[in-house]
N, C-alpha and C positions, 0 to 999 in steps of 0.2 A: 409558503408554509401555512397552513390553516391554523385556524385559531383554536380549532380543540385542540389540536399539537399543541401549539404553544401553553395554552392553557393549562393542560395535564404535563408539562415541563416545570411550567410555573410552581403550579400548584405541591409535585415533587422535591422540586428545591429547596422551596420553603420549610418543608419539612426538617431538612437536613439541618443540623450546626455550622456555624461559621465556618471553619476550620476545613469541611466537608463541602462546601457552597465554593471555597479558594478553591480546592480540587476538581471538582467540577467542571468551573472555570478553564482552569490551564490543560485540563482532558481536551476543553472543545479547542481553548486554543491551540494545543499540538494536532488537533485532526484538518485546521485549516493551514497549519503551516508543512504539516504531511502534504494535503492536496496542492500546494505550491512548489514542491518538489518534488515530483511526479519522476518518473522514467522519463520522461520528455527533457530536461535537463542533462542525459547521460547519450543524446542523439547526436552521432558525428562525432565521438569518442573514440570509436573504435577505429584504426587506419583498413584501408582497405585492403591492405594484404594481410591483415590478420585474419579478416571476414571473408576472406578467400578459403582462407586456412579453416576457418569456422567451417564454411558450408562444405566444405572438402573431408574432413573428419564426422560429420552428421549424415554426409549421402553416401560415403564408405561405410559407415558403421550403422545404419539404419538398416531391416530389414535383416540384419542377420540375426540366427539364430544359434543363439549356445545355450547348448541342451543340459550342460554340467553345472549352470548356472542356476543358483534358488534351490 
């Protein structure tokens, strides 16, 4: 991160009131513990005969068109 980033973070913050500065705070901490929970935790969830079933219902139903539809 550079340091005019940081700097113009800084210098923003300061601005704010206490109360405003907490919030702040716990905004950045839920976006690192968002990126810690990623879709990559949800891999090898699915049984393979569902994902059968999945790509089985997406390659039948892809490319068709219903004209009644919208």
């Amino acid at each position: 991160m550079s340091q005019n980033f940081q700097k113009e973070i800084l210098e923003n913050l300061n601005m704010l009131d206490e109360i405003r500065q907490e919030r702040v705070l716990a905004y950045i901490k839920s976006l690192y513990q968002n990126a810690n929970n990623s879709i990559l935790n949800f891999a090898g969830k699915i049984s393979q005969t569902d994902l059968k079933l999945i790509n089985e219902a997406i390659n039948n139903g892809c490319g068709n068109i219903e004209h009644n539809e919208w």
